[in-house]
C-alpha positions in Angstrom: 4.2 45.1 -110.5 6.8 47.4 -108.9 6.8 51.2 -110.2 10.1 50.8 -110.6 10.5 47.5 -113.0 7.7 49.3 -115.1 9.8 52.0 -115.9 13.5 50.1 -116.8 11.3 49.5 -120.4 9.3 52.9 -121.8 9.0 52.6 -125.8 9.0 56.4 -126.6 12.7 57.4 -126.1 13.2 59.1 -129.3 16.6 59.6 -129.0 17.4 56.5 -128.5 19.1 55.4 -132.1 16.8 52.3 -133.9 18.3 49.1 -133.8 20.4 50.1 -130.6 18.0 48.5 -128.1 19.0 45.5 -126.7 16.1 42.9 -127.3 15.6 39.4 -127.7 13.6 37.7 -130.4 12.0 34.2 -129.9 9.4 31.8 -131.9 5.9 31.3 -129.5 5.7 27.9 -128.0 2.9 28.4 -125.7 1.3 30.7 -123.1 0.9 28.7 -119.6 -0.6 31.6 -118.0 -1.8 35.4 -118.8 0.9 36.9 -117.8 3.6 34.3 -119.2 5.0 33.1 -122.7 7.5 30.3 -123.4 9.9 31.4 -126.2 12.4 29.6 -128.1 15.8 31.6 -129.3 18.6 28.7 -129.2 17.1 27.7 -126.0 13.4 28.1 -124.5 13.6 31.0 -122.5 10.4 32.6 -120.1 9.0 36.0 -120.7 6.9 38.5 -118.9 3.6 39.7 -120.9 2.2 42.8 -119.4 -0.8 41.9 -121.8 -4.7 40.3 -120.7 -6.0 40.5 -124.1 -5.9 37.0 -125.8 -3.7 37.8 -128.8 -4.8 35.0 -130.2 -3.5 35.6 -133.4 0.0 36.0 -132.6 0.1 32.8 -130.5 0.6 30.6 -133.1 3.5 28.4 -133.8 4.3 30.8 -137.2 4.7 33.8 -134.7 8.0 35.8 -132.9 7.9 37.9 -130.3 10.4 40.5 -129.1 11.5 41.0 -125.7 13.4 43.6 -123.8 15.4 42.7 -120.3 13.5 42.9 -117.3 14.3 42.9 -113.8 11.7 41.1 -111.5 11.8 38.1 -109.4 10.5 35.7 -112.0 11.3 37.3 -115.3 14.4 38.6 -116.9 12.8 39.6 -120.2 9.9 41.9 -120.8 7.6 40.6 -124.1 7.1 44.0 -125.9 6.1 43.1 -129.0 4.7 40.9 -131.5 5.4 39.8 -135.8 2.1 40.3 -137.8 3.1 39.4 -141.2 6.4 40.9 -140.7 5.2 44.0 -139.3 6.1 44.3 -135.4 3.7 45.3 -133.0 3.5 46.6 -129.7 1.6 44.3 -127.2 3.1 46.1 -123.5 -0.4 48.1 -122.9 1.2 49.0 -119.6 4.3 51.1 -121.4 1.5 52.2 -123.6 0.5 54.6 -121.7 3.4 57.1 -122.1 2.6 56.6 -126.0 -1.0 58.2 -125.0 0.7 61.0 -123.1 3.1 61.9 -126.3 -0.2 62.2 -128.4 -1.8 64.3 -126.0 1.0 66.8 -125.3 2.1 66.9 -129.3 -1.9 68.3 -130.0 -2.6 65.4 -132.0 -6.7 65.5 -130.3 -8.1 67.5 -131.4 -10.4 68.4 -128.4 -7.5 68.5 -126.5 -5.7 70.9 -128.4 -8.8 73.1 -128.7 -8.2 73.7 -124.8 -4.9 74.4 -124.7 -5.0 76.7 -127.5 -7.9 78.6 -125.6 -5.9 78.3 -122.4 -2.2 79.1 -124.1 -2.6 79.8 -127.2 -0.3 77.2 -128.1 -1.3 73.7 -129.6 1.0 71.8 -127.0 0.0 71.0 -124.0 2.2 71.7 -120.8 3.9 68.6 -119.5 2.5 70.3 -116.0 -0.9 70.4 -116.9 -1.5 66.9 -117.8 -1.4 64.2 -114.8 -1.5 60.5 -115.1 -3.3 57.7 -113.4 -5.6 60.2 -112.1 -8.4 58.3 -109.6 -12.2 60.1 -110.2 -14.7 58.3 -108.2 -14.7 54.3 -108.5 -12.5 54.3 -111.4 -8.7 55.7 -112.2 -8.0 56.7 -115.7 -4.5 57.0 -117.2 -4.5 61.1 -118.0 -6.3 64.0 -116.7 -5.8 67.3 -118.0 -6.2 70.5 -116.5 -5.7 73.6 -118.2 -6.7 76.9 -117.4 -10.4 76.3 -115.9 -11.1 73.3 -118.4 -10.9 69.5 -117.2 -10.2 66.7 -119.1 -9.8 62.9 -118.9 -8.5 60.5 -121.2 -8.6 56.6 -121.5 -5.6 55.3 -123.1 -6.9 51.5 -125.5 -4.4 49.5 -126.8 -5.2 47.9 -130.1 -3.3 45.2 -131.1 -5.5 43.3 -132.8 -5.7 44.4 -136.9 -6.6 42.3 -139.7 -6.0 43.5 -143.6 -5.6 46.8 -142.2 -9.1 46.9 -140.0 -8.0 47.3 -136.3 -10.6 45.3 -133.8 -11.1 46.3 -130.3 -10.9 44.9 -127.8 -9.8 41.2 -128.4 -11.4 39.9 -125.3 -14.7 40.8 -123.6 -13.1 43.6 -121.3 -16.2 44.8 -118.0 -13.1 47.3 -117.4 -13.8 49.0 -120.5 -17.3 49.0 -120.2 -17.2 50.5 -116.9 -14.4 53.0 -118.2 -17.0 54.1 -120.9 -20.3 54.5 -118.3 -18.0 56.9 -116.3 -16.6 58.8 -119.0 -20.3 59.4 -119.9 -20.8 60.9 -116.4 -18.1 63.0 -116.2 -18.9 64.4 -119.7 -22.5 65.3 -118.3 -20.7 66.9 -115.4 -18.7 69.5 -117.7 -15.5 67.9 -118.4 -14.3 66.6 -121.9 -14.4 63.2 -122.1 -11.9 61.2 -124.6 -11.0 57.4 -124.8 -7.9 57.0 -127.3 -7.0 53.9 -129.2 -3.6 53.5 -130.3 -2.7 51.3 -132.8 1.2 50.8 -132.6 2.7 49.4 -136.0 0.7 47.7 -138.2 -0.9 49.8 -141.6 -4.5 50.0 -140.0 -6.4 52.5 -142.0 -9.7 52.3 -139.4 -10.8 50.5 -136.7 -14.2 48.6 -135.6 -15.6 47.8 -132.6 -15.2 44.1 -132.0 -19.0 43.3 -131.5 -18.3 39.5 -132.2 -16.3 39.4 -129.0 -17.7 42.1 -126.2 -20.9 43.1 -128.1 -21.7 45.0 -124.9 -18.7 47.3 -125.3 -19.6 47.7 -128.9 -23.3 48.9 -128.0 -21.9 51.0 -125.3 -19.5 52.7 -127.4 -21.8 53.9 -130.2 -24.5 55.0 -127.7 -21.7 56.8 -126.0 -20.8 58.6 -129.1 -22.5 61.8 -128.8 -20.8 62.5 -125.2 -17.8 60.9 -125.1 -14.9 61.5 -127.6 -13.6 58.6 -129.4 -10.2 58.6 -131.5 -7.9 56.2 -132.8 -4.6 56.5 -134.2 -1.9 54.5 -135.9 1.4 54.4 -134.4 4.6 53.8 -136.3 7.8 51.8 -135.0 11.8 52.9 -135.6 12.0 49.3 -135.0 10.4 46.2 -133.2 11.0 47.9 -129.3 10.5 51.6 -130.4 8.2 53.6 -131.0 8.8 56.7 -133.6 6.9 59.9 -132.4 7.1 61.2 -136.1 4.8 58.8 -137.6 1.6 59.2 -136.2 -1.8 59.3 -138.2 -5.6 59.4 -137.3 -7.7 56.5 -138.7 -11.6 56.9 -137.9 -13.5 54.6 -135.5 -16.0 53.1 -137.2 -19.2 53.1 -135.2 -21.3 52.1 -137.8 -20.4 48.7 -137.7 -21.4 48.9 -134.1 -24.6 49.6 -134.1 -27.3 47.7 -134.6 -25.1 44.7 -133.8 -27.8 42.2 -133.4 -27.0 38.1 -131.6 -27.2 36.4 -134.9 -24.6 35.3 -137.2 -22.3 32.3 -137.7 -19.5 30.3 -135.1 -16.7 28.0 -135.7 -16.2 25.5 -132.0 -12.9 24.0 -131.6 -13.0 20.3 -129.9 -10.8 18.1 -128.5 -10.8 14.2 -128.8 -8.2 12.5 -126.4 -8.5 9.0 -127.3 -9.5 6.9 -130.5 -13.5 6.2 -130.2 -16.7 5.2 -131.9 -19.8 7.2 -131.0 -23.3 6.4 -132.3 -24.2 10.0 -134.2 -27.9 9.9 -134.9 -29.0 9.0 -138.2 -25.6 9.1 -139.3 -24.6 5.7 -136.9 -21.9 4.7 -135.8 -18.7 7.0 -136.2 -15.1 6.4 -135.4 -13.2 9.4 -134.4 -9.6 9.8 -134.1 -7.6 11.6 -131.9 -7.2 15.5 -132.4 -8.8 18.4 -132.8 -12.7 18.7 -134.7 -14.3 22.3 -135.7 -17.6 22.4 -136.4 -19.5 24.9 -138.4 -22.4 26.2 -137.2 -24.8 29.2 -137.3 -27.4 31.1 -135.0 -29.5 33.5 -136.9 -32.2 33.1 -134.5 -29.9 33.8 -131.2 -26.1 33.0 -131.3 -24.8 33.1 -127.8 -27.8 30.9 -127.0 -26.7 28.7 -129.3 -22.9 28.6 -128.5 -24.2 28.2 -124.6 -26.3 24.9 -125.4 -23.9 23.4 -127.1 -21.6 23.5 -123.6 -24.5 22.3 -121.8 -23.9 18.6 -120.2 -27.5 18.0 -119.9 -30.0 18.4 -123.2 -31.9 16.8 -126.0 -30.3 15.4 -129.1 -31.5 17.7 -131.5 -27.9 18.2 -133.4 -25.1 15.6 -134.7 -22.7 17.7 -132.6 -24.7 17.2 -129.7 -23.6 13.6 -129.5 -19.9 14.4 -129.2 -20.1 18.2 -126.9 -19.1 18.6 -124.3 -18.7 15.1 -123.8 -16.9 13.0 -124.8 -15.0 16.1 -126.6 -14.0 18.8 -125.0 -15.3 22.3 -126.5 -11.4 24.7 -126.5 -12.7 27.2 -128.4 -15.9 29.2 -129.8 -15.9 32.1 -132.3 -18.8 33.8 -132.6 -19.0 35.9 -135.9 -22.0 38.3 -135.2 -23.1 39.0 -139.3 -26.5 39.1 -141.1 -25.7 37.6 -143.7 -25.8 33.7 -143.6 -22.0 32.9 -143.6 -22.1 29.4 -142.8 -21.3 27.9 -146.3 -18.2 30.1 -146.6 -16.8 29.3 -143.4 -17.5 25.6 -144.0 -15.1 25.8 -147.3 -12.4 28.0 -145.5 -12.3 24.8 -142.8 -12.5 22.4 -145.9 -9.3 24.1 -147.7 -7.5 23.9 -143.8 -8.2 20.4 -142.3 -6.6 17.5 -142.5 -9.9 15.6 -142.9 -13.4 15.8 -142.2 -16.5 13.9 -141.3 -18.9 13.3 -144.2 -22.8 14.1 -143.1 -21.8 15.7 -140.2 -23.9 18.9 -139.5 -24.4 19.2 -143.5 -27.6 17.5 -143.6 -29.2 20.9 -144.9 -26.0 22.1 -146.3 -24.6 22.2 -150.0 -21.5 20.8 -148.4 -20.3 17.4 -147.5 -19.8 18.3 -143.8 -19.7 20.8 -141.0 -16.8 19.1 -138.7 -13.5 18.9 -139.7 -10.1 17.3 -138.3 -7.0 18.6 -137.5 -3.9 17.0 -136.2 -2.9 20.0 -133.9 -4.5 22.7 -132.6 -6.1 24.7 -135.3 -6.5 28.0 -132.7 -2.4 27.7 -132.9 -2.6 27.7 -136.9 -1.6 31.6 -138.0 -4.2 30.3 -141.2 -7.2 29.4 -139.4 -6.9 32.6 -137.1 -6.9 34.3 -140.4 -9.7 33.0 -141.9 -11.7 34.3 -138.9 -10.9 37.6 -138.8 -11.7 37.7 -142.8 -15.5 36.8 -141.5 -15.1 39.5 -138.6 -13.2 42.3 -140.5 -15.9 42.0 -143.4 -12.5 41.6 -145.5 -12.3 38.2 -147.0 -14.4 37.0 -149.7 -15.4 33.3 -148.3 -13.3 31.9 -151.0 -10.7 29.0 -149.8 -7.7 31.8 -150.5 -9.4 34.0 -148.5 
């Protein structure tokens, strides 16, 4: 992407007045690509999404997006941010960046601050002093800070994803930020301070987790990288959906304790889908006729869940399981959500599924369960459906109580 289109959109002009923005606001219709979302106004209209997370839960039919004009070759408008129960927030983790530079120069980390104070004896940091996209060795971080004889580098996280006020990052295994921690902790042993910032812009997050279900390796990383590396998060207020307000920031802690200890055991929900009307011979169960549409099966791993998730892709395998009579073939696995917990979740999840499907396939999966199945129908795709999304992140965010109403 050209310098120059990056910067016709940069979320932190303050004096810009709020609601004066132009923008554009559009219902999701789908995502063809990573970098592309199809949005409806009066009219469908294409939009640029500097995002490679998944944002899985704002790509649902229920969800609007805001969008700024853009000047490229193939876009006119610029996605910028997102509805989460009515709350918008900022998905452009390019433009985030200058959000990470405000924090710095404003003092608001603390270690930072420490060195300018030492250096200046002023809490601000000189505009002079701090550099962006900064290359070090194999990787290039978004600040560096040099003050006086101190060095510092910063990585600049975007979290977008935050459930009942419980921020999870990242949404999507990311080796980027895995490699973006291993040289932090290098350069910290060198002498420099170290510091990977997460910004949470807009929603009312109160503290954020390492999402372990997703990129347990991350997760790991992070914690054991706790004692060199500086980790902070903050909560980012909006003047309104396209900017951001430099007044209304606030430190939430990162909470590492959920991170550690992170074991590959827990629960997961698999998405299918079944193209055509069929009958498939399921075991003990016989002969089953399945209808066209989407199945999500319940299942759990408390003895090794990625293994679990992984044989259940596999074409070639013995028939140990009902669902290994319809994955991956005939149906085709979407989806998988792993939900990396020690406590046996399995039941709950089955009634959140229960409470959301349009039907369900008696026997199925339950034959050690209290409930009447494990696999459950849906007309469209449930992974679309802002409820199903939700009753994940309940499991993930430790927030829900299992109960149907979440």
């Amino acid at each position: 992407m050209p310098e120059s289109s990056i910067k016709k959109y940069s979320p932190l002009v303050s004096e810009r007045p709020p609601g004066k923005t132009v923008w554009r606001s559009g219902t999701f219709i789908s995502r063809p690509n990573r970098f592309t979302l199809i949005l409806k106004d009066r009219e469908p209209f294409r939009a640029y999404l500097p995002n490679t997370g998944r944002l899985e839960e704002f790509c649902t039919r229920t969800a609007r997006f805001h969008a700024v004009p853009f000047d490229s070759a193939r876009f006119r408008w610029r996605a910028v941010s997102s509805s989460l129960g009515g709350s918008p927030v900022l998905i452009d983790t390019v433009s985030m960046n200058c959000v990470g530079s405000m924090l710095i120069r404003l003092g608001h980390v603390p270690e930072l601050r420490l060195l300018a104070e030492r250096a200046t004896g002023s809490r601000e940091i000189p505009k002079a002093a701090l550099q962006s996209e900064k290359k070090l060795g194999r990787s290039r971080f978004d600040h560096y800070l040099k003050i006086g004889e101190a060095e510092a580098v910063v990585e600049v996280k975007t979290c977008t994803l935050v459930h009942r006020s419980t921020g999870l990052f990242p949404d999507a295994p990311s080796a980027r930020a895995v490699m973006h921690i291993e040289h932090l902790r290098s350069l910290a042993r060198s002498g420099m301070t170290a510091v990977m910032i997460f910004i949470i812009p807009g929603p009312e997050a109160t503290g954020l987790i390492p999402n372990f279900h997703t990129d347990p390796v991350f997760a790991s990383m992070l914690a054991e990288a706790s004692g060199e590396v500086v980790f902070r998060a903050f909560r980012v207020g909006l003047l309104d959906p396209v900017t951001v307000d430099p007044s209304d920031v606030t430190e939430v802690p990162v909470m590492l304790d959920r991170a550690r200890g992170a074991k590959d055991r827990g629960s997961y929900v698999i998405v299918l889908h079944n193209v055509e009307r069929s009958r498939i011979r399921v075991g003990a169960l016989g002969e089953i006729g399945f209808e066209p549409g989407y199945y999500v099966y319940v299942g759990s791993g408390m003895g090794g869940l990625d293994g679990r998730i992984k044989r259940h892709g596999m074409l070639k395998k013995k028939h140990r399981w009902h669902i290994d009579y319809i994955a991956p073939r005939p149906m085709k696995i979407v989806k998988s959500y792993p939900i990396r917990r020690e406590d046996r979740i399995e039941g709950p999840l089955a009634s959140r599924m229960n409470a959301l499907c349009n039907g369900r396939v008696r026997g199925f999966g339950a034959s050690d369960s209290a409930h009447a199945s494990h696999l459950f129908y849906f007309y469209d795709p449930p992974h679309e459906n802002e409820r199903f999304i939700s009753a994940l992140l309940d499991f993930k965010t430790f927030t829900g109580d299992g109960s149907p109403n979440g």
